[in-house]
C-alpha distance (Angstrom), angle and dihedral (degrees) to the residues before:
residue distance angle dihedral
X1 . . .
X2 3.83 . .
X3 3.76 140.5 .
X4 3.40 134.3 -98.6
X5 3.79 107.9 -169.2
X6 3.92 120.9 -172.1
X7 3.50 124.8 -167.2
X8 3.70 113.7 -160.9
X9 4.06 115.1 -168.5
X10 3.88 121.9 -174.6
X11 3.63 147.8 105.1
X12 3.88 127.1 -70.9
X13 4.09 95.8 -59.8
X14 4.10 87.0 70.0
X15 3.70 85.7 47.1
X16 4.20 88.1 53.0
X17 3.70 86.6 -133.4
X18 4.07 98.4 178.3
X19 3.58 100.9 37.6
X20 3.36 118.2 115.1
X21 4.47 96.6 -151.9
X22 4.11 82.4 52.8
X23 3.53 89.5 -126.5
X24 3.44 110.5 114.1
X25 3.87 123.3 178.4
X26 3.36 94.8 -57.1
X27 3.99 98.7 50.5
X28 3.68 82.9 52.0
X29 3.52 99.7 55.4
X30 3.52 98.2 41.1
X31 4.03 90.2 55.0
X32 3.78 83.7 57.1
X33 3.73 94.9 48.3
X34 3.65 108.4 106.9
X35 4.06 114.9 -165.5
X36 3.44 137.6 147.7
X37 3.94 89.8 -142.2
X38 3.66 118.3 75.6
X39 3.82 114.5 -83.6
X40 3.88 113.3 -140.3
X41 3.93 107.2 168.4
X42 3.88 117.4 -170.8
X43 3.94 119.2 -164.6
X44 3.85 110.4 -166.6
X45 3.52 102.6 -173.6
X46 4.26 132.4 169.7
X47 3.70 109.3 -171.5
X48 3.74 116.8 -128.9
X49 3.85 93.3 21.2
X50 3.98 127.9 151.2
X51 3.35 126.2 -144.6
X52 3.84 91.9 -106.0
X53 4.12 80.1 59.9
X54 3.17 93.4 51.8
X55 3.95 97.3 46.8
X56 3.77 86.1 54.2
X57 3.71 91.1 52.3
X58 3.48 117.0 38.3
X59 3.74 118.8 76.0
X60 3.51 97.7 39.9
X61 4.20 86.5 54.7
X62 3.96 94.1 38.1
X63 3.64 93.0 45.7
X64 3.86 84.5 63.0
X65 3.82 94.3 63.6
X66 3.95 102.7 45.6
X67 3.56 121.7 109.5
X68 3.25 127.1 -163.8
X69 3.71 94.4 -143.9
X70 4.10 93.4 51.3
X71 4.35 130.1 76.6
X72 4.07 91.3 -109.7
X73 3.60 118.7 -152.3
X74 3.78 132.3 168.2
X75 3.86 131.6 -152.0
X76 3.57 126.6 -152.5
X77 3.68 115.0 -150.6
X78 3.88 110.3 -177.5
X79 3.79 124.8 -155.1
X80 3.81 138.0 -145.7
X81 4.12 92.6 -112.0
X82 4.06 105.7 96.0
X83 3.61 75.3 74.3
X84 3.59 100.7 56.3
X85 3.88 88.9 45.2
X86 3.75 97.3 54.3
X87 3.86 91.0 -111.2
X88 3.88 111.2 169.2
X89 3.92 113.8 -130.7
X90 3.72 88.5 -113.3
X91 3.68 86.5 56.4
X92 3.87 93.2 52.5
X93 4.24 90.1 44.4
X94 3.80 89.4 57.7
X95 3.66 94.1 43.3
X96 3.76 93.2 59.5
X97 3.59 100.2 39.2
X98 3.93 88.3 51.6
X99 4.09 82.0 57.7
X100 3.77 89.0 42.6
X101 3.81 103.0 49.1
X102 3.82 96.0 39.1
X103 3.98 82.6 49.8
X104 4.01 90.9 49.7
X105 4.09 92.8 46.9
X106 3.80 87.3 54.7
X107 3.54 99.0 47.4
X108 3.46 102.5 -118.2
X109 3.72 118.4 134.3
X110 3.85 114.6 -126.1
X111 4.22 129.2 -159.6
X112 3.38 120.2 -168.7
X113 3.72 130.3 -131.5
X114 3.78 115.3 -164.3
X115 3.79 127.5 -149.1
X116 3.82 120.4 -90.7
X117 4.23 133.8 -140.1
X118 3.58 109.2 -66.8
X119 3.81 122.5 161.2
X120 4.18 109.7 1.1
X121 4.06 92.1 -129.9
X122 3.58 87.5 72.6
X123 3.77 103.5 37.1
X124 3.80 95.4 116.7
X125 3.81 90.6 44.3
X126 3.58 93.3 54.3
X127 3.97 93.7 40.0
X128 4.06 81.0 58.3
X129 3.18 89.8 52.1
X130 3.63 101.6 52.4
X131 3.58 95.9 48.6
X132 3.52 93.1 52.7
X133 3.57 91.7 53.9
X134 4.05 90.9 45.6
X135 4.12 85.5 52.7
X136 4.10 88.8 50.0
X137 3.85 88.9 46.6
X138 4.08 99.0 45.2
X139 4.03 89.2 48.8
X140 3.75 87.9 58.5
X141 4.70 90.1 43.4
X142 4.13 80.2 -121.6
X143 3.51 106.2 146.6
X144 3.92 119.1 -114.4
X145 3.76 130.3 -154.4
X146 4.44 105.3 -160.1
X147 3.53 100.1 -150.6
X148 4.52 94.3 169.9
X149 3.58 88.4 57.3
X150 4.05 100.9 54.2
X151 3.69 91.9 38.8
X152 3.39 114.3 34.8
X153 4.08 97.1 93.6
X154 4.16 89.8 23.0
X155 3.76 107.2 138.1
X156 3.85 91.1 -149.0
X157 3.83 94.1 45.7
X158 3.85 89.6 47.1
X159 3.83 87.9 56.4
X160 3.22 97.7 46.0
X161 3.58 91.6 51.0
X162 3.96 92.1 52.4
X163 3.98 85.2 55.8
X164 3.60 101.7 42.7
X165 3.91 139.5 83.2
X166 3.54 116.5 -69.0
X167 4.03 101.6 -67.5
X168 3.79 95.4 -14.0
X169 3.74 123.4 114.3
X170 3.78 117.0 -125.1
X171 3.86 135.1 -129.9
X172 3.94 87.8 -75.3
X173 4.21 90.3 48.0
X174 3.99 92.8 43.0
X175 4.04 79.4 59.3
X176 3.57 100.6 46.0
X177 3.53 86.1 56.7
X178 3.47 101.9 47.6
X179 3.71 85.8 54.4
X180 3.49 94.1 61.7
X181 3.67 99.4 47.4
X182 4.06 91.3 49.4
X183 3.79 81.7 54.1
X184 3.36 102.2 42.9
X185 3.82 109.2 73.2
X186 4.14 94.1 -57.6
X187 3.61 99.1 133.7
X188 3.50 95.9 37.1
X189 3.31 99.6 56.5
X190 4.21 90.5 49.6
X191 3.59 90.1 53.9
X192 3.57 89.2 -113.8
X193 3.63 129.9 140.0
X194 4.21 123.4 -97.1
X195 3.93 93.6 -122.4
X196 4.09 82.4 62.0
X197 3.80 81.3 77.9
């Protein structure tokens, strides 16, 4: 029996700050996450961060938490903040191909998690967002789960919203997207089989 080891960097969404179960996304996925190996999942999150932040960060952290003996993976879960920090979109494309080629060169598989609906004011900003992130991620073949797209107008996530902690999604939003990432290439990109999901 081997390892599979992911390493999940982002900001406080892929920490599930807001929900109440302390799960998050990623807790949710993982639970769903069938494998014979042994799953060890990692979430290295710093609330508030930008993708520039993160760039600075990440390889130095992740590098930590490889082992040569495991299958290593990292996940990308992007916030809402280049917004709030007046990053241009070109800004935010370079950050996460940095990320992604550096990732590539080492041999360690990346997936993509884009940023979901926060406040409605900057809907269209954060739909530009995503889809520049989606365009960065489908140049490099990394898979890339659009969470703005599928949520944006969902009753449930709108709710949820309304109820929650200032822009953070609730136990009921932390599902929603974990739903969409099992769906969106998950399995595949573990090597594991579809009736896993």
């Amino acid at each position: 029996m081997g390892e599979l080891r992911l390493v999940v960097i982002g900001d406080e969404l892929a920490a599930g700050t807001g929900d109440p179960k302390a799960l998050g996304w990623v807790g949710r996925v993982a639970a769903r996450t069938s494998t014979s190996d042994v799953l060890s999942v990692l979430t290295l999150a710093v609330p508030g961060e930008t993708t520039t932040a993160l760039g600075a960060r990440w390889q130095d952290e992740v590098e930590r938490r490889l082992s040569p003996e495991a299958d290593n993976r990292l996940v990308v879960a992007l916030g809402r903040h280049d917004l709030d920090a007046g990053l241009t979109l070109a800004r935010s494309r370079l950050n996460l191909a940095n990320v992604l080629d550096v990732a590539e060169q080492q041999r360690l598989p990346a997936f993509v998690v884009g940023p979901p609906p926060g406040a409605t004011a900057d809907g269209d900003r954060i739909a530009e967002l995503s889809a520049a992130f989606a365009d960065v991620a489908a140049r490099r073949r990394v898979p890339y789960v659009e969470t703005y797209g599928p949520l944006a107008a969902h009753d449930q996530w709108l709710a949820d919203m309304a109820s929650g902690v200032g822009e953070l999604p609730s136990q009921a939003g932390y599902g929603l997207m974990a739903w969409l990432v099992l769906h969106t290439g998950w399995h595949t990109w573990l090597g594991l089989p579809d009736d896993a999901q």
